[in-house]
C-alpha positions in Angstrom: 0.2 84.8 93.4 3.4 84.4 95.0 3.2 81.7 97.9 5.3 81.2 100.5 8.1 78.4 100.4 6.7 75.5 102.4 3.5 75.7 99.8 6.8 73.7 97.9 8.6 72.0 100.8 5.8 70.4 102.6 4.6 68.6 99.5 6.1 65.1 98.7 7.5 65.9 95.6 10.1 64.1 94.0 12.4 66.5 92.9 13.6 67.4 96.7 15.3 64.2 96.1 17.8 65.9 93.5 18.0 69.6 94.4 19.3 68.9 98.1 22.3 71.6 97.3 20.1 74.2 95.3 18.0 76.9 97.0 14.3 77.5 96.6 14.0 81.0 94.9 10.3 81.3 94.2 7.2 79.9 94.8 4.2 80.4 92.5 0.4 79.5 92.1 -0.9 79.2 88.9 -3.9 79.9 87.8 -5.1 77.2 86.2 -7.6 74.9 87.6 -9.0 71.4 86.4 -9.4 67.5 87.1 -6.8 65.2 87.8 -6.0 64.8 83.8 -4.9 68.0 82.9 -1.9 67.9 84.2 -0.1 67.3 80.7 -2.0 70.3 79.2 -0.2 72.5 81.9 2.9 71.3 80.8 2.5 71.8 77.2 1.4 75.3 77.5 4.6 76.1 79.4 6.7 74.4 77.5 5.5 76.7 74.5 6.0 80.3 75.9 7.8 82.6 74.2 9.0 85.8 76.1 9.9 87.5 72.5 6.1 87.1 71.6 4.5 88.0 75.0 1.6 90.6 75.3 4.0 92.4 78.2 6.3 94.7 76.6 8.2 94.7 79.8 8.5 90.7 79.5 9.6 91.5 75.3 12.5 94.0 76.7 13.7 92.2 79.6 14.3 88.8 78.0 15.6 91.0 74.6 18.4 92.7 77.0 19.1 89.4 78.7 20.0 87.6 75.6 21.9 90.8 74.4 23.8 91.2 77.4 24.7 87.0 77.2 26.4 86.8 73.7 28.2 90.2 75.1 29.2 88.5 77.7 29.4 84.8 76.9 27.0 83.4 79.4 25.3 81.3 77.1 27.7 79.5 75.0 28.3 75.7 74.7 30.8 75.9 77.3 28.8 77.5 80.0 25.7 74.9 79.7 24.6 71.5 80.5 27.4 68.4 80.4 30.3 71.4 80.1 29.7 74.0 83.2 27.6 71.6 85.5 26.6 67.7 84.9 23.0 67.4 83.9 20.7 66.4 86.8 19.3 63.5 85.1 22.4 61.8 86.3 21.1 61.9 89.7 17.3 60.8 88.8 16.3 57.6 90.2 16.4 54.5 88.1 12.5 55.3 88.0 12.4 59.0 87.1 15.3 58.5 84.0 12.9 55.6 83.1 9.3 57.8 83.1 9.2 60.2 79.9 11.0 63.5 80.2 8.2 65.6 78.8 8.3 67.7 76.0 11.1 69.7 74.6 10.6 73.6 75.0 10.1 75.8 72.1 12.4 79.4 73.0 12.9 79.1 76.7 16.6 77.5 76.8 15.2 74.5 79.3 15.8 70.7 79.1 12.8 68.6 80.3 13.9 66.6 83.0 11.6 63.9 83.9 7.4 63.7 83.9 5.2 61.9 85.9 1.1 62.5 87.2 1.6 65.2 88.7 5.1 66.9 88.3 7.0 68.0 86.0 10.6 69.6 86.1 13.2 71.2 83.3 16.7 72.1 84.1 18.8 75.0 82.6 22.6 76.1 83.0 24.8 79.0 81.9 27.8 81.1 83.3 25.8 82.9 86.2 23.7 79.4 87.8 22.2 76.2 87.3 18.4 76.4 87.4 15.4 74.1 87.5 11.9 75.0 86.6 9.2 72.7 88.5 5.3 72.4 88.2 3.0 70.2 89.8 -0.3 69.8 90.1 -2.0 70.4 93.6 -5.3 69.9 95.0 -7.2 72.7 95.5 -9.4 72.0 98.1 -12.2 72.2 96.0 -12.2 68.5 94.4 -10.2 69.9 91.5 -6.8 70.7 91.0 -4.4 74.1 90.2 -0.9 74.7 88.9 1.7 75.7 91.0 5.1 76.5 89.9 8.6 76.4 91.5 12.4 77.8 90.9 15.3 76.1 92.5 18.8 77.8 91.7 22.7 76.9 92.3 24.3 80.5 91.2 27.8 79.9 89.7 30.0 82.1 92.6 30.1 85.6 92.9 28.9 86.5 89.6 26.2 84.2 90.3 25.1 85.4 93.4 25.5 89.2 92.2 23.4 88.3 89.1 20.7 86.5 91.2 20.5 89.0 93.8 20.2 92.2 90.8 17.2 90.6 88.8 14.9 89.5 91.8 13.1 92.3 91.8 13.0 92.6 88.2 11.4 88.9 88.4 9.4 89.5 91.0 7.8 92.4 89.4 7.9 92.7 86.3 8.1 89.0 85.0 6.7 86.4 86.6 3.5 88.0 87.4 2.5 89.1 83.5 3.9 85.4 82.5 1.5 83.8 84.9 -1.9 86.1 84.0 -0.6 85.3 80.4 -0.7 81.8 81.7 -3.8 82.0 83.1 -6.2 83.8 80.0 -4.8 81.2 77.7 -5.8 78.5 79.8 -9.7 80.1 80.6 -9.7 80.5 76.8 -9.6 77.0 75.8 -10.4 75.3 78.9 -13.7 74.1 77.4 -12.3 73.7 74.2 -13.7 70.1 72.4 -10.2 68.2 70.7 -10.0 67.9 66.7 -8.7 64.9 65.6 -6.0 65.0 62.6 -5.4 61.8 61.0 -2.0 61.5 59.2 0.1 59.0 57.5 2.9 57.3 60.0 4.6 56.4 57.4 5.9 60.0 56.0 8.7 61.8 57.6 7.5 65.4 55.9 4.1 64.7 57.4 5.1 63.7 60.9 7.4 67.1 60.3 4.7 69.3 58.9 2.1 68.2 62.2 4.9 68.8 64.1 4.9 72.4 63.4 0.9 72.7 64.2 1.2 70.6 67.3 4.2 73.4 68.9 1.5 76.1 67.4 -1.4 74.7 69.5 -0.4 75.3 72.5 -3.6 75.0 74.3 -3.7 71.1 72.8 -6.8 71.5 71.1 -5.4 69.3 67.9 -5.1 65.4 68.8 -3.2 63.3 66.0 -4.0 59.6 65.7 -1.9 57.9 62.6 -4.0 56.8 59.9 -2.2 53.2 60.1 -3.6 52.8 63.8 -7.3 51.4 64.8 -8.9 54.1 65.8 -8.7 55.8 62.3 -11.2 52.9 61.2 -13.5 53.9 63.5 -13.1 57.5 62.6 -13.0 56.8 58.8 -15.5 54.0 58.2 -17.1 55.0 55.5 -14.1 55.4 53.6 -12.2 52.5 51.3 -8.5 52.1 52.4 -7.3 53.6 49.7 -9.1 56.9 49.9 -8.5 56.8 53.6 -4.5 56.8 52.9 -5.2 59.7 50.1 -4.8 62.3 52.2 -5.0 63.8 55.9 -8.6 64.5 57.6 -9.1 66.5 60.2 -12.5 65.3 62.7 -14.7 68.1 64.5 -16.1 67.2 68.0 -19.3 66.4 66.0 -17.8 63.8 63.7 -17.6 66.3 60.7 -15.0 65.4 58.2 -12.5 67.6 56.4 -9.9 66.3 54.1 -6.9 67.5 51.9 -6.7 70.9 51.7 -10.3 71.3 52.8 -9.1 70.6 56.2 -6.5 73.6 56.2 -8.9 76.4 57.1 -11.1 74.6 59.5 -7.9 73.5 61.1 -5.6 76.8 61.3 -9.2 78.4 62.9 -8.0 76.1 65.7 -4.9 77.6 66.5 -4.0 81.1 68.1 -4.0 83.9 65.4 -4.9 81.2 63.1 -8.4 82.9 62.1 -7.0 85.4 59.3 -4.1 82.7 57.4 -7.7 80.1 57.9 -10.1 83.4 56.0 -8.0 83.7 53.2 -7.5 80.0 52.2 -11.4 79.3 52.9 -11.8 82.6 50.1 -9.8 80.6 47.6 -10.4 76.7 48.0 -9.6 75.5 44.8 -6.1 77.0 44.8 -5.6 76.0 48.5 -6.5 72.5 46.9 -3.9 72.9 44.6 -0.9 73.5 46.8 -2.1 70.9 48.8 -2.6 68.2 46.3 1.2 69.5 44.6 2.6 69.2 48.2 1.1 66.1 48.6 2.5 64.4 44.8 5.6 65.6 45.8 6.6 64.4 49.4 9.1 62.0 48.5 11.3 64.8 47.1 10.0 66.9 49.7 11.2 65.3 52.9 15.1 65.0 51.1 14.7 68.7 52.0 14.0 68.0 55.9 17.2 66.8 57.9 17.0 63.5 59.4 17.4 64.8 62.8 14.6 67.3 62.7 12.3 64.3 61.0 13.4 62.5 64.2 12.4 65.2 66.7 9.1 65.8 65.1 8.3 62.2 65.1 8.8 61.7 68.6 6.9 65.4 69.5 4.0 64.1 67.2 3.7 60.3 69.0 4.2 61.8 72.4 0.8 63.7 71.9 -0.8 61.0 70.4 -0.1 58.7 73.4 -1.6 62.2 75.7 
């Protein structure tokens, strides 16, 4: 539901303090409810949408013909962005805010988190037509629980800008936003209730940190929790384990305490994860040769990770520990 603009202005938020010279396009509730804690879950699951994979086919086209139209036109290069077009906003954030974690990185949306804190959350992005920021906080609802609400600020870039803006506001309006934010709001209901899983991994290896990485961006309703098997709580989790066959593999803990390891733990695991139940069928049909793989992947991680650039080891490391500090 679209709200009116002092549902965003009359709130203390601290992003008024670096958007003084942007206007306040839109306005939106969310509909997703909890407690005070789930803020972070919001964020996740809209830092993973993906218009190209969305059940609206009017989302699919609109975002296909808007990419089209900006390599056409050049709207999206490396000129047109953030630190060439505009400055980055960060360099206006409060000692406090550029201290606080910027949240996580987005998977297809072309947004840069900007700074995270209890309750709000905001990501900037830039091109030739305006400089935009995407915020969400996390609102009382009168009820002794919380909702989502969601907020656009935009600078358009002159003319072209302002022509641009003006010409997809209905489109957004209409077509966009609205589908998004139901889309939004069944994948929240759906796992809502959801009990965590705990995968245990080894902190030490880069491929494994990568690997995890890859599942974590997949579960976007944060249903997976990763602990690394070097940290205390593993004990706990593995006690009746030696040390040695606790650093053999990965596990993967059900809500119950059930235990899954090696390449046991791939079917019970991908069951977590959306359209995970048919890749999860087939390996479960064939577990000796799903032990297989697994065990050859595992002998041969040293040669394996030479394979995965630095960089990207880097950037899954850091995705990985973020949730594990969730």
């Amino acid at each position: 539901m679209r709200l009116p603009s002092t549902a965003h202005t009359s709130r203390p938020w601290r992003i008024h303090e670096v958007t003084r010279d942007f206007r306040l396009e839109d306005v939106w509730a969310l509909p997703t409810t909890g407690g005070p804690g789930d803020f972070p879950r919001l964020v996740r699951l809209a830092a993973s949408l993906d218009p190209s994979r969305s059940s609206s086919g009017a989302v699919r086209a609109l975002f296909a013909l808007r990419w089209k139209l900006g390599r056409l036109l050049g709207w999206d290069g490396p000129s047109t962005g953030l630190g060439s077009r505009v400055p980055t906003l960060r360099d206006r954030l409060p000692a406090d805010l550029r201290d606080a974690p910027s949240g996580p990185d987005f998977d297809a949306l072309p947004f840069t988190p900007l700074y995270m804190v209890d309750d709000e959350f905001a990501a900037e992005i830039a091109n030739r037509t305006m400089h935009g920021v995407m915020h969400l906080g996390w609102v009382p609802d009168g009820t002794g629980g919380y909702r989502g609400q969601m907020a656009v600020h935009v600078k358009p870039n002159g003319l072209l800008g302002s022509a641009y803006m003006a010409a997809i506001a209905p489109f957004r309006r209409v077509l966009v936003y609205p589908p998004a934010i139901r889309e939004i709001g069944r994948t929240w209901r759906a796992h809502a209730g959801d009990p965590t899983w705990v995968v245990l991994y080894d902190g030490d290896c880069g491929l494994c940190m990568w690997l995890l990485s890859g599942l974590l961006r997949w579960d976007r309703a944060a249903r997976l929790k990763p602990i690394a098997l070097q940290r205390s709580e593993a004990d706990d989790l593995l006690g009746e384990l030696t040390p040695a066959e606790r650093m053999a593999s990965w596990h993967l803990i059900s809500p119950s305490g059930e235990r899954f390891s090696a390449g046991a733990a791939l079917s019970p695991l991908l069951r977590r994860l959306p359209a995970g139940r048919l890749p999860a069928t087939g390996l479960a049909r064939f577990p000796r040769l799903t032990e297989r793989a697994y065990r050859w992947v595992a002998d041969h991680r040293s040669q394996l990770s030479r394979l995965v650039p630095s960089g990207a080891k880097r950037r899954a490391a850091e995705r990985v520990r973020d949730r594990e500090t969730d």
